[in-house]
C-alpha positions in Angstrom: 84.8 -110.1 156.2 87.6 -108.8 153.7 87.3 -108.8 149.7 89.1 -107.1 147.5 88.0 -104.1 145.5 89.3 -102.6 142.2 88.3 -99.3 140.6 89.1 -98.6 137.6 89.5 -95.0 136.1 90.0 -92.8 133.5 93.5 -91.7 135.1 94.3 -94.7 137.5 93.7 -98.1 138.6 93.3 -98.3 142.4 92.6 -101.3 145.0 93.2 -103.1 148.5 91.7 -105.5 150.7 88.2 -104.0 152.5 86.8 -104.8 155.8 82.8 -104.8 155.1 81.7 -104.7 158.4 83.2 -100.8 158.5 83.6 -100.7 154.9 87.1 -99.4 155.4 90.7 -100.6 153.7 92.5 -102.4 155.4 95.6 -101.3 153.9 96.8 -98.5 152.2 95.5 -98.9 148.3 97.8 -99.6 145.7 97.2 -97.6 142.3 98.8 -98.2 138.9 98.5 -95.3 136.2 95.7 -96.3 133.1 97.6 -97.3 130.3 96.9 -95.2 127.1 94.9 -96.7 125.2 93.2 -98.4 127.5 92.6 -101.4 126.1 91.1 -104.6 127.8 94.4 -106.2 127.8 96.4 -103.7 128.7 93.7 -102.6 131.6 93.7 -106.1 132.8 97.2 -105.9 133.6 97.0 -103.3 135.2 94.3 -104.5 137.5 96.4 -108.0 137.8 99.4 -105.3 139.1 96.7 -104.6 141.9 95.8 -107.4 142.6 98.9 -109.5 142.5 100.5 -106.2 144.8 98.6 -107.8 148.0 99.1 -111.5 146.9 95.0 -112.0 146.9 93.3 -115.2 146.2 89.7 -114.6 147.0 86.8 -112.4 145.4 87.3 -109.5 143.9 84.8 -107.0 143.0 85.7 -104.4 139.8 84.3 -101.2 138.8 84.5 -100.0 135.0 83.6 -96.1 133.8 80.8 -97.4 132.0 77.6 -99.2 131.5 77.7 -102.7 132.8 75.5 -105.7 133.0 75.9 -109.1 133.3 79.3 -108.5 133.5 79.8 -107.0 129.7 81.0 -103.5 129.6 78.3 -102.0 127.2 79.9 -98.5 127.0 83.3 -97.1 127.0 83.6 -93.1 127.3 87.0 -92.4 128.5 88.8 -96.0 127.7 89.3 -98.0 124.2 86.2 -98.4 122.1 87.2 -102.1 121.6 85.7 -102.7 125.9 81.8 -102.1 124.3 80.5 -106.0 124.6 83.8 -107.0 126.1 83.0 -110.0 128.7 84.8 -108.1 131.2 84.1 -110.6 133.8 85.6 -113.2 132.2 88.4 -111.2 130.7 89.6 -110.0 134.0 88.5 -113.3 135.9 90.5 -115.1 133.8 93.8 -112.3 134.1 93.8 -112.9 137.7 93.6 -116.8 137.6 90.5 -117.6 137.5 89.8 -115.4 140.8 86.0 -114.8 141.2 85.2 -111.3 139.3 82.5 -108.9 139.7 81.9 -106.5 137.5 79.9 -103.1 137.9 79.6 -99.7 136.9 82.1 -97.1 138.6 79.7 -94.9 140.0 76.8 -97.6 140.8 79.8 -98.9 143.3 80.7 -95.4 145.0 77.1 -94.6 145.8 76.6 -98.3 147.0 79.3 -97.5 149.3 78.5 -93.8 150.4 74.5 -95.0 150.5 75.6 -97.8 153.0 79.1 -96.4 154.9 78.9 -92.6 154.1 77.0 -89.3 153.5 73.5 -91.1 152.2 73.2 -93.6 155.1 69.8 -93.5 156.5 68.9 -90.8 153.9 65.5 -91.3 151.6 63.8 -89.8 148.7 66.0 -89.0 145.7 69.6 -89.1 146.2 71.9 -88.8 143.3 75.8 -89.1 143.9 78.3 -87.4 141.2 81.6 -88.4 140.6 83.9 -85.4 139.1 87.0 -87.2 137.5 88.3 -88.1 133.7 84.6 -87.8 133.1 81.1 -87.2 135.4 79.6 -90.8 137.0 76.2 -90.8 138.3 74.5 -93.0 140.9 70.5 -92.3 141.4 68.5 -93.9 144.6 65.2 -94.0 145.2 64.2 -94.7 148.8 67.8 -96.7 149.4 67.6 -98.5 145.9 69.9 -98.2 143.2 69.0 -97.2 139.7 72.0 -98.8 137.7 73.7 -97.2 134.6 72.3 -94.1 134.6 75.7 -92.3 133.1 73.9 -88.5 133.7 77.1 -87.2 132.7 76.4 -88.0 129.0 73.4 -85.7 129.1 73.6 -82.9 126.9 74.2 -79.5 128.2 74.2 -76.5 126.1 75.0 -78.2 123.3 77.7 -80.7 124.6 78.2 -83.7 126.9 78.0 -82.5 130.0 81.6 -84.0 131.0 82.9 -82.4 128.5 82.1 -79.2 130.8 82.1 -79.6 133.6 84.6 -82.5 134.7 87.7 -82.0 137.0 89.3 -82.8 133.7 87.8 -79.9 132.0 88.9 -77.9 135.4 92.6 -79.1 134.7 92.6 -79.2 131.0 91.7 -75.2 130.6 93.7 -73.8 134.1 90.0 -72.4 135.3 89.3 -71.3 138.7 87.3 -73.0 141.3 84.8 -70.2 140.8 84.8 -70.2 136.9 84.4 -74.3 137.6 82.0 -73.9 140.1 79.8 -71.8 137.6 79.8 -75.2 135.6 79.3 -77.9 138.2 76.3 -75.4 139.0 74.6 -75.5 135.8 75.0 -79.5 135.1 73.6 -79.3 138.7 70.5 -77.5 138.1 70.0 -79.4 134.4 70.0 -83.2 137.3 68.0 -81.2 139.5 64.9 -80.3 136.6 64.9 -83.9 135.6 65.1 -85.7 138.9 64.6 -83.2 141.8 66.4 -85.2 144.0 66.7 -84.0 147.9 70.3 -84.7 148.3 73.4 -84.7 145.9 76.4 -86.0 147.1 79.8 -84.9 145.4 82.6 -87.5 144.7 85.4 -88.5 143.3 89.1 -87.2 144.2 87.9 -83.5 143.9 85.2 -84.3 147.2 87.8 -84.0 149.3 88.5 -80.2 148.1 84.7 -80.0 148.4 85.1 -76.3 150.4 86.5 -74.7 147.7 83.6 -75.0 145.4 80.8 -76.0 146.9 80.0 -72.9 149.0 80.5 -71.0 145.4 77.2 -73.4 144.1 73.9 -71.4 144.3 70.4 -71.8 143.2 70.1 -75.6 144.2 67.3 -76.9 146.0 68.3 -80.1 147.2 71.2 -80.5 149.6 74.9 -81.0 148.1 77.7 -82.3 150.6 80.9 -84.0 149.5 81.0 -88.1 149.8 82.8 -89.0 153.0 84.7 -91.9 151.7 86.6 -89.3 149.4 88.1 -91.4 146.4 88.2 -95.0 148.2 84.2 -95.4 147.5 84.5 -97.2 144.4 86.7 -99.5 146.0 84.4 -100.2 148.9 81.3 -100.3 146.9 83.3 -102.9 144.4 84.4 -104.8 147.3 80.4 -105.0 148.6 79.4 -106.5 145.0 81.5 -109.4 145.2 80.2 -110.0 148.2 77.0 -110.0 147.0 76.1 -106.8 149.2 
């Protein structure tokens, strides 16, 4: 079964066709840069760009960097202010012509996809996924099961946001070194790790697939930490699996 899956980022907006019964594209994604500001209309261009690249015409599942539900974007961190109680659903339903839209959190759909396709299959207990981009996503399972929302990279450590120190961003934005990065991915780390004391994170977004130049510099965890295996296409498989109602 194929549906389409968006993700939408703080830097791009990415998508193709996925094949659920893998979860793997099925053609090469095609990714538009986030217009600045990143405003719901402008966004939903840029998603119709995506969309309309692959000529689509059934479901299509979209992620937002933000609290969802019921399709309203409740939060909006790294994109314009004017997405907080923006029907995105129908806002982007109605872009692509009246295609059917769903909605969710960025980093909900990533760990939907890793729990199901990738490094937490079969995995139980606490498992918390991390995506390291514009900003930090979070995911949180319990025994397979989804906590939606959570946003942990809003928590405050030492004094600010934790994305605002520790996100690839943060990495780019001040030239650091993977260890002097490292040093803060460890410390957001072990702030999770107090709260939830998870057995397993698993690090996404695009850095994952750099994952041995800075994990092996992490120390003092507990729980496991290994790099998501679908790399930076999890968002779209896991958006994909929503509108499928998986």
């Amino acid at each position: 079964m194929n549906v389409f899956g968006v993700d939408i980022g703080g830097s791009g907006i990415k998508g193709a066709p996925v094949d659920l019964e893998p979860g793997q594209l099925t053609h090469e994604r095609y990714k538009v840069l986030t217009p600045h500001p990143a405003t719901p209309e402008a966004v939903a261009d840029g998603v119709a760009e995506v969309v309309g690249n692959f000529d689509w015409s059934g479901p299509v599942g979209i992620t937002f960097p933000g609290v969802v539900t019921g399709g309203v974007t409740r939060t909006a961190a790294n994109v314009d202010k004017r997405w907080v109680g923006m029907d995105a659903a129908k806002l982007l339903g109605d872009r692509l012509g009246g295609l059917p839209v769903t909605v969710l959190n960025d980093a909900d759909a990533a760990g939907v996809a890793e729990m199901t396709f990738g490094a937490g299959r079969g995995r139980e207990g606490t498992v918390i996924l991390l995506t390291f981009g514009t900003g930090i996503g979070s995911a949180v399972f319990s025994d397979g099961r989804l906590v939606p929302n959570t946003e942990l990279g809003h928590l405050e450590l030492h004094g600010h946001e934790a994305e605002k120190r520790a996100s690839t961003k943060v990495k780019d934005d001040h030239d650091m070194s993977w260890e002097q990065w490292a040093h803060r991915v460890q410390k957001y780390l072990a702030h999770v790790e107090m709260l939830f004391s998870p057995e397993l994170f698993i690090i996404g977004g695009g850095v994952s697939r750099k994952a041995d130049r800075f994990v092996p510099l992490i120390e003092g965890i507990r729980a496991e930490i290994i790099p998501a295996e679908l790399r930076n296409n999890a968002g779209i498989v896991g958006a994909a699996m929503a509108a499928a109602g998986k």
